[in-house]
C-alpha positions as a printed Julia matrix, in Angstrom:
512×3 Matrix{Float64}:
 125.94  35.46  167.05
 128.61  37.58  168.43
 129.56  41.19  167.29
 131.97  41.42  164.75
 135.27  43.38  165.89
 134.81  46.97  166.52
 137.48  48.93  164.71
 137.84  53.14  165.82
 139.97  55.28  163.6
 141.1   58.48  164.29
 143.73  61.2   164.05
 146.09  62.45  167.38
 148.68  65.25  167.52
 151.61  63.48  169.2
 155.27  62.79  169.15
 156.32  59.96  167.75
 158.34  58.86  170.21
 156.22  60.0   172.92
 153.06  58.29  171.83
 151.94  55.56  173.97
 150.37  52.66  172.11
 150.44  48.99  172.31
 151.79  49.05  168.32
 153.87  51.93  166.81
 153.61  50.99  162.98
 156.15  52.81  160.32
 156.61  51.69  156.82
 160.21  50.47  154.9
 160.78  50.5   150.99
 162.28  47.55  149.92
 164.91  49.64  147.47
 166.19  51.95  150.95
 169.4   50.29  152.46
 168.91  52.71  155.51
 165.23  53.24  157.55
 164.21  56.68  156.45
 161.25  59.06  157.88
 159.44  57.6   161.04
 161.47  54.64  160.96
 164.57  56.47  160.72
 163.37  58.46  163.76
 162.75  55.51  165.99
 165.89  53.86  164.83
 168.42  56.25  166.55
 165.84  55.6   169.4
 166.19  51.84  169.39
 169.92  51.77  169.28
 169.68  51.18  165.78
 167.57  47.95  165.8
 165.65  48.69  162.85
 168.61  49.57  160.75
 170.5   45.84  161.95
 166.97  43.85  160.96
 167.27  45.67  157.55
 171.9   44.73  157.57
 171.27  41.32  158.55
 168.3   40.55  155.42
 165.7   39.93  158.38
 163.61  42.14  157.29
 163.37  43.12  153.34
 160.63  45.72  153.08
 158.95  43.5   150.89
 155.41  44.56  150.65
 153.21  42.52  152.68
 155.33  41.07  155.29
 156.27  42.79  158.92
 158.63  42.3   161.92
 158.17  43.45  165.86
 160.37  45.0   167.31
 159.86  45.65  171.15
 160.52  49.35  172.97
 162.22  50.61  175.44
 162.29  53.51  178.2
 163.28  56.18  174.88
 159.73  55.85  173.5
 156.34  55.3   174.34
 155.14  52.58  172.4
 155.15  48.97  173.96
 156.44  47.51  170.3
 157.12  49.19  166.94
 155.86  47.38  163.96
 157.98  47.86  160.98
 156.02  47.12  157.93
 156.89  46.55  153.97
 156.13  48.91  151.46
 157.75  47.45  148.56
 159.72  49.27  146.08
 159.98  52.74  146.56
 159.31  53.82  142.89
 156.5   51.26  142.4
 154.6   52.99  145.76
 150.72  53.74  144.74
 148.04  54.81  146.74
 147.31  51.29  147.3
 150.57  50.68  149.02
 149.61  52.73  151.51
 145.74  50.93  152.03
 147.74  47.94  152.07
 150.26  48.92  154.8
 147.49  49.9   157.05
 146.02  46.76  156.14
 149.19  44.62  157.27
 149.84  46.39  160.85
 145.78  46.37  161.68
 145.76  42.48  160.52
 148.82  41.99  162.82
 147.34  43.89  165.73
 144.2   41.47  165.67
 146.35  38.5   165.75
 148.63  39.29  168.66
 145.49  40.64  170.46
 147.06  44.64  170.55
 144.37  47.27  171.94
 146.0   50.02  169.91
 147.9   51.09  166.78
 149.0   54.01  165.65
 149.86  54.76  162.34
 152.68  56.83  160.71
 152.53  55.32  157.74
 151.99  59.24  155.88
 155.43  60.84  156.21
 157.06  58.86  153.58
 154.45  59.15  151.18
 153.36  62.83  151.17
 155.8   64.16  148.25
 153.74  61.52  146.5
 150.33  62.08  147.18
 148.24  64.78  149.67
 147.47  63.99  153.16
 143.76  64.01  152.71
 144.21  61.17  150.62
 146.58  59.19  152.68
 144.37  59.56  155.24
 141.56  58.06  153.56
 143.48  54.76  152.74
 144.55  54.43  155.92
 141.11  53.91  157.33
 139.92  51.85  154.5
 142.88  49.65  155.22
 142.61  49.6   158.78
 139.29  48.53  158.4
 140.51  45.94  155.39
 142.84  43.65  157.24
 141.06  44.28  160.75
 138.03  42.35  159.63
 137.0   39.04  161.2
 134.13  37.28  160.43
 133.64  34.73  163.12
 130.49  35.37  164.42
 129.12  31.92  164.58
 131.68  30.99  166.36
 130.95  30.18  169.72
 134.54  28.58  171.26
 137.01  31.14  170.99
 139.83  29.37  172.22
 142.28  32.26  173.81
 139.76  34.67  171.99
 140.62  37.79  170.33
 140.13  41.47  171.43
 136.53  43.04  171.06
 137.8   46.38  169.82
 140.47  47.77  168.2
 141.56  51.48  168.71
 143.47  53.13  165.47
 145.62  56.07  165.49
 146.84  58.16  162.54
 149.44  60.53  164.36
 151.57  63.46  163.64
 153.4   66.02  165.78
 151.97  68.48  163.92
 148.54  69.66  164.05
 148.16  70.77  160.53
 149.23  67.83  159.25
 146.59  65.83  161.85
 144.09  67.97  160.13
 144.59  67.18  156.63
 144.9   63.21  157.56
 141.43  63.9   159.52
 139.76  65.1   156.14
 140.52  62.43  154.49
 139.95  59.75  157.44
 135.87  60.84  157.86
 135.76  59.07  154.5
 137.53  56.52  154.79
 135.89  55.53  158.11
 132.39  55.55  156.08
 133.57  53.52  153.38
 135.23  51.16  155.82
 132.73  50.36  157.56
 130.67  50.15  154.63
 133.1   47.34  153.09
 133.07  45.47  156.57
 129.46  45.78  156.55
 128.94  44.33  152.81
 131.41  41.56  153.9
 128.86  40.46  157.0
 126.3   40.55  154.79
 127.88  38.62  152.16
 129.61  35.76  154.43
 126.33  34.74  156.23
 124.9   31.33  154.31
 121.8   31.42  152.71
 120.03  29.65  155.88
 120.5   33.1   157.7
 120.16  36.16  154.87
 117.75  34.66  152.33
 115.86  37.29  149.96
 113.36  38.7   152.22
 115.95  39.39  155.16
 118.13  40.83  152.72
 114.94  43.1   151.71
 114.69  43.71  156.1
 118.34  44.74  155.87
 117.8   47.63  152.84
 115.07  48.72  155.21
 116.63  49.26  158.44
 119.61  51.13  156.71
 116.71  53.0   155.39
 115.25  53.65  158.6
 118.68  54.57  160.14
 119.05  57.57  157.73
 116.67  59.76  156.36
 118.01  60.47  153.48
 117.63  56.9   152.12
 113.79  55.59  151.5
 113.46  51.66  150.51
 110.85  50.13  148.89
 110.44  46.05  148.22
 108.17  44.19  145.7
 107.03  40.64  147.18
 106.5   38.49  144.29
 102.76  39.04  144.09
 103.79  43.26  143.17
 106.31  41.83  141.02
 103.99  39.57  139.3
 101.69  42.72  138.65
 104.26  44.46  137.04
 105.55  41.88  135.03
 108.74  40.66  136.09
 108.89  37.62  134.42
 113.06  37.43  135.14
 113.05  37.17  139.16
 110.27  35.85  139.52
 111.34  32.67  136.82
 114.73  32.49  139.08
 113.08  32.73  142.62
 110.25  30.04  140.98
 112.04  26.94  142.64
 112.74  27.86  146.25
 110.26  28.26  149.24
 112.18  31.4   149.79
 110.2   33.54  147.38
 112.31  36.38  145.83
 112.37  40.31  145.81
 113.09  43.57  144.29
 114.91  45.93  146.76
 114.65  49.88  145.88
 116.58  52.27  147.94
 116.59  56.07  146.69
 119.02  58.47  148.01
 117.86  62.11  148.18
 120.62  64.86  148.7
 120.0   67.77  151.06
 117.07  70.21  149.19
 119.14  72.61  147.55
 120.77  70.74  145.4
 118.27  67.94  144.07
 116.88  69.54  141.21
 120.4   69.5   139.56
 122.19  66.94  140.38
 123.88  64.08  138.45
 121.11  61.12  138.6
 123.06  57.2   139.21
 121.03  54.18  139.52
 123.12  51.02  140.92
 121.58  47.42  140.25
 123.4   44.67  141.98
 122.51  40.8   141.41
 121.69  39.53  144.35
 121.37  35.52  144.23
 121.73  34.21  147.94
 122.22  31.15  147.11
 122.94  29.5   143.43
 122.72  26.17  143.09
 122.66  26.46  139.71
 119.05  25.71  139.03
 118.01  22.31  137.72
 121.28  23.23  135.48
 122.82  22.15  138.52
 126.44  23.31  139.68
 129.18  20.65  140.45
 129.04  20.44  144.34
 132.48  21.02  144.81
 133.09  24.84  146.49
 129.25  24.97  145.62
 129.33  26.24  149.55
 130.79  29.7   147.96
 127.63  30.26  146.31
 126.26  31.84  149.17
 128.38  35.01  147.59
 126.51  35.45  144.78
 124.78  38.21  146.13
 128.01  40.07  146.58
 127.24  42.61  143.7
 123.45  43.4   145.63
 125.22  43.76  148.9
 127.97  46.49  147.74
 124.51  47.96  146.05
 123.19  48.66  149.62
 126.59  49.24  150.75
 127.26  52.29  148.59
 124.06  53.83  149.16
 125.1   53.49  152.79
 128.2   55.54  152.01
 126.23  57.85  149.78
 123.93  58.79  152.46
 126.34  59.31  155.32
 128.29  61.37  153.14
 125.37  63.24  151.88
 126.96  63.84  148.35
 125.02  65.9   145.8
 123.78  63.62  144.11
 120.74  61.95  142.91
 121.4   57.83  143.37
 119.28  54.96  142.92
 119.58  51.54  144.46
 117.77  48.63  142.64
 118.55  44.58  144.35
 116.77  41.99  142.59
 116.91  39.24  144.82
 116.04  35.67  144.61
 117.18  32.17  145.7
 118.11  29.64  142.47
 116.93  26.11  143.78
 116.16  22.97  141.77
 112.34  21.41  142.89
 109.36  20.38  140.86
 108.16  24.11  140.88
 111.43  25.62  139.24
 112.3   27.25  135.77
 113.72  25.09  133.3
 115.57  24.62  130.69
 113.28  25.43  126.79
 111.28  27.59  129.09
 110.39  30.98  127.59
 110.71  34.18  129.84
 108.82  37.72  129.61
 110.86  39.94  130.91
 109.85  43.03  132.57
 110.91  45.02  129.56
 108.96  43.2   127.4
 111.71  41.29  125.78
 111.08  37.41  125.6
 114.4   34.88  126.4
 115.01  31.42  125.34
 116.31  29.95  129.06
 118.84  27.39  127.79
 120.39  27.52  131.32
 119.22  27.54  134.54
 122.49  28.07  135.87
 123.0   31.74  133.63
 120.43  33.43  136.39
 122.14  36.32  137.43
 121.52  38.18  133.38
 118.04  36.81  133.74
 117.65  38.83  137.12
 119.87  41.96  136.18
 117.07  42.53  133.29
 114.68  43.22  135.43
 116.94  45.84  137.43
 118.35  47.61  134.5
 114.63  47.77  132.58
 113.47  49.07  136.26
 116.03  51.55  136.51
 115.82  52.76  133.07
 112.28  53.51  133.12
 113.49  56.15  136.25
 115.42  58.31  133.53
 118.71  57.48  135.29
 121.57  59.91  133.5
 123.91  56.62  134.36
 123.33  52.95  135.71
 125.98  50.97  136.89
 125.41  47.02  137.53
 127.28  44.88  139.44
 127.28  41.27  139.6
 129.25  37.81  140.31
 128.16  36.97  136.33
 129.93  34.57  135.07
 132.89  32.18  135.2
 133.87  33.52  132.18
 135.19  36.19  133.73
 137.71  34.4   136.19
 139.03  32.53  133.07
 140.0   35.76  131.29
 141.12  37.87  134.36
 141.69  35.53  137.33
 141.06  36.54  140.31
 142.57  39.76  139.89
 140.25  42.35  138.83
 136.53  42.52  137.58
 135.57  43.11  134.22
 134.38  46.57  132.84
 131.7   46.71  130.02
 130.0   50.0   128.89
 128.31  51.69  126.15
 129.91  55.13  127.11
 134.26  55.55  127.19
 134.05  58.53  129.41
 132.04  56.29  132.24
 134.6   53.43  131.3
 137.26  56.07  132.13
 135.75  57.58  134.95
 135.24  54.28  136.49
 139.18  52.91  135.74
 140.43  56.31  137.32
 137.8   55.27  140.61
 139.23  51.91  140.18
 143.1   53.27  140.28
 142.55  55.03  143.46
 140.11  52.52  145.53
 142.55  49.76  144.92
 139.84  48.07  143.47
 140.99  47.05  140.0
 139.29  46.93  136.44
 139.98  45.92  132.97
 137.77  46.81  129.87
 136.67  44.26  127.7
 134.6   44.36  124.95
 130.03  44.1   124.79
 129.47  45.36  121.23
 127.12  43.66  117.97
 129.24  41.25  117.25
 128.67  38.9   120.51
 124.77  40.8   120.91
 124.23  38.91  117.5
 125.56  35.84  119.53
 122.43  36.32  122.36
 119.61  36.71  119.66
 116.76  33.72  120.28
 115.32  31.58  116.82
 111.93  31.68  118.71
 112.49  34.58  121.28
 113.84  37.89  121.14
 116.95  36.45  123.09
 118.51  33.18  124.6
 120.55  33.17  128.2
 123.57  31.74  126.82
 125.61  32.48  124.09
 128.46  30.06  122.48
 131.09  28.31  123.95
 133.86  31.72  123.76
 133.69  34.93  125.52
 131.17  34.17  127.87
 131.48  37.45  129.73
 131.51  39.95  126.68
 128.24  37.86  125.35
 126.41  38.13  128.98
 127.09  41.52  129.11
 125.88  42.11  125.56
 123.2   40.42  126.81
 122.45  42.97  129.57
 123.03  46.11  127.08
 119.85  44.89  125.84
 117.61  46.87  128.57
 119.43  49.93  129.03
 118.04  51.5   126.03
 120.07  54.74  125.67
 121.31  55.76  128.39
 125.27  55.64  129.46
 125.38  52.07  131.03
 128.7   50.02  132.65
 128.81  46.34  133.69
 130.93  45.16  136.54
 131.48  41.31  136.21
 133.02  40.95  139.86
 132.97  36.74  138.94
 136.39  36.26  140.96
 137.45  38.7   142.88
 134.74  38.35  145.56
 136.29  36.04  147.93
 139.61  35.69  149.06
 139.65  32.04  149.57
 142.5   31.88  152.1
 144.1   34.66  154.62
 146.49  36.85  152.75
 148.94  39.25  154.48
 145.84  41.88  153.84
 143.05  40.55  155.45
 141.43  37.31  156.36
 139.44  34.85  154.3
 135.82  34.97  152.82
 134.06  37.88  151.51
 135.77  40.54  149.93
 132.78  43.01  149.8
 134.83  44.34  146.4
 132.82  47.05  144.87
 131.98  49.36  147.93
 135.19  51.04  147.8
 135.25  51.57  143.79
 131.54  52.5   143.41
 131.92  54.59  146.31
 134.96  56.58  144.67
 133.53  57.08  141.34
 130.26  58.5   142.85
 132.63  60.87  145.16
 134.4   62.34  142.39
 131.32  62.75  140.37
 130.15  64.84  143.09
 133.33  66.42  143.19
 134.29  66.04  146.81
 137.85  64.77  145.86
């Protein structure tokens, strides 16, 4: 297996037109006749090239398309990339992530060494350069991504490395985009890292290498301790939901713990988060088996596990002040003479007996494990995150991920996270009325609910274990694979979650 591209990001004081690069990249707002800012710079500098692309209708300013346009002896760069930003009074944060996104997927594909970004000019009455920053490294990172590491002809091959610029003449300016860019380089490469994990097939990451891959991030920072159950210590503790999943596969399943300690003074009091991500590596649906059309995706339902790991990654390297928990159930759903079936009763690790009906609803049947674990910790908040249920992708597409809570200020807090990672949300409802839909006739609950609202009965299903404390439900089902190349970033994993969680634990620390 080869290394996946290695993307640098950082800030340089330096003229515009003096900077040497093999990509110059500015940004153009579809509603502007004339280039403005950077672009506007470079145009007087180009003999007006930019501002004849934009006359002639070649270029738009649409967002996600691009044009080259090659130097010449007035500036340094070898081409300037002009990229679209859309319309101006539409711009978001996330049209800025996503311009970064476009040059540094463009740079990969015509094999450019270096880009430098100055994306920021046009966009700082809107929002503070800190910030800009950030989503400039998060979308460098974003559309830089390859995964092609089983690959072993590489035809005319792509470059190795990629080095990323954010420039500005002046150094104040480079300062405040710097702030902002640490972060975003963390949660980059966490999101590139979650992606790896996620895209490798269930031959290569089964559960006990993803429980190997918890512990070396452990082992890499020593803030982060990780524990795993095998299923003999899960057995002894009763956890009668993975270990009923995991039943049917020689690849026996396990519970992943990572804990994240801040530095000593402020542990005692701190906000306490516990994150549980479903982590299936490979769901075949059980003896409930799936159709086998695109039943290859199913290697990505352990998407909502990985961005588990992925935040605590971010959490550590960031040190925030807070207290977090990471809890993975982990198991492979197989069909074989040994495997759970359907009429089978469950004790769960709470206590709380379920009526399987469907092999194929795993994922709530693992999750109730994590959330009973991570409740018994006194958590102040847990989070889950999970590829649930197609439910989901019927109601929202694959456009955002579903929000369920029992608390509107985490709902809130987690929309606002949502707004500014680019990662988006929409609330639906979890409450009585669809719990009432979940109660068993000869168990405490069943695993499937009627034929409507799938998702808001699963995660009424899940509110069952979190006892009192303020609890959200991420159903991800959807918007974890982008199953072709967009003008963003290429196909497969989308690692979504990293950036979001990762937001909403940064402003609950208050470091934004």
């Amino acid at each position: 297996m080869k290394d996946i591209i290695n993307i640098n990001v950082k800030t340089r004081t330096v003229d515009l037109g003096m900077c040497k690069t093999d990509v110059l990249v500015v940004g153009h707002f579809s509603d502007s006749k004339r280039p403005q800012g950077p672009a506007g710079v470079l145009n007087s500098r180009l003999d007006n090239a930019i501002e004849r692309l934009i006359k002639l209708g070649d270029f738009t300013g649409k967002e996600g398309t691009n044009e080259i346009i090659y130097g010449n002896e007035k500036i340094g760069a070898k081409r300037v990339l002009l990229v679209g930003l859309g319309e101006k009074k539409k711009a978001e944060l996330d049209t800025v992530r996503k311009a970064a996104a476009n040059a540094a997927k463009k740079a990969v594909e015509i094999k450019a060494k270096t880009i430098a970004l100055a994306l920021h000019p046009v966009f700082e009455e809107r929002f503070d350069l800190s910030t800009i920053g950030q989503a400039c490294a998060e979308g460098t990172y974003l559309g830089g991504y390859r995964y092609d590491e089983f690959v072993t002809d590489s035809g005319n091959g792509r470059s190795d490395s990629l080095k990323v610029e954010v420039i500005d003449s002046d150094t104040i300016k480079t300062r405040k985009l710097n702030k902002g860019l640490v972060s975003g380089v963390i949660i980059g490469k966490a999101q590139s890292f979650a992606r790896t994990l996620a895209n490798r097939p269930a031959n290569v990451i089964h559960p006990a290498e993803l429980a190997q891959a918890a512990k070396e991030l452990a082992r890499r920072n020593k803030r982060l301790s990780c524990t795993v159950l095998d299923e003999k210590q899960m057995a002894a503790k009763g956890m009668g939901g993975v270990l009923a999943v995991g039943s049917g596969s020689q690849n026996k399943p396990r519970f992943i713990i990572l804990k994240y300690k801040p530095p000593g003074q402020v542990k005692g009091n701190c906000p306490f988060v516990a994150l549980v991500g479903k982590a299936i590596t490979f769901d075949s649906g059980g003896l409930s088996i799936k159709p086998a059309d695109r039943m290859d995706e199913m290697k990505l339902d352990k998407t909502g596990g990985i961005a588990v790991l992925s935040v605590l990654k971010v959490v550590a390297e960031l040190q925030l002040p807070l207290n977090v928990l990471g809890v993975v159930p982990s198991a492979e759903n197989l069909p074989s003479g040994s495997s759970y079936r359907p009429g089978d009763i469950i004790t769960t690790f709470s206590g709380k007996t379920v009526e399987v009906l469907n092999t194929d609803a795993e994922g709530r049947i693992i999750l109730c494990d994590g959330l009973t674990y991570a409740a018994k910790q006194k958590c102040d908040v847990i989070i889950d995150i999970a590829t649930l249920t197609g439910a989901c992708m019927v109601a929202l597409g694959q456009y955002k991920a579903g929000l369920f809570g029992n608390d509107e200020k985490l709902i809130k807090q987690l929309q606002t996270a949502a707004q500014q990672s680019g990662e988006k949300v929409w609330p639906m409802p979890s409450g009585d009325e669809y719990a009432d839909e979940m109660k068993g006739k000869i168990t405490d609950l069943k695993n499937i609910g009627g034929k409507w609202g799938g998702a808001c009965t699963a995660a009424a299903f899940l509110r069952q274990f979190v006892g009192d404390v303020k609890w959200a439900h991420l159903d991800i089902a959807g918007v974890d694979i982008f199953q072709k190349p967009t003008e963003f970033t290429s196909e497969g994993s989308t690692g979504f979650g990293v950036r979001l969680l990762a937001t909403y634990l940064i402003n609950l620390a208050g470091k934004k």
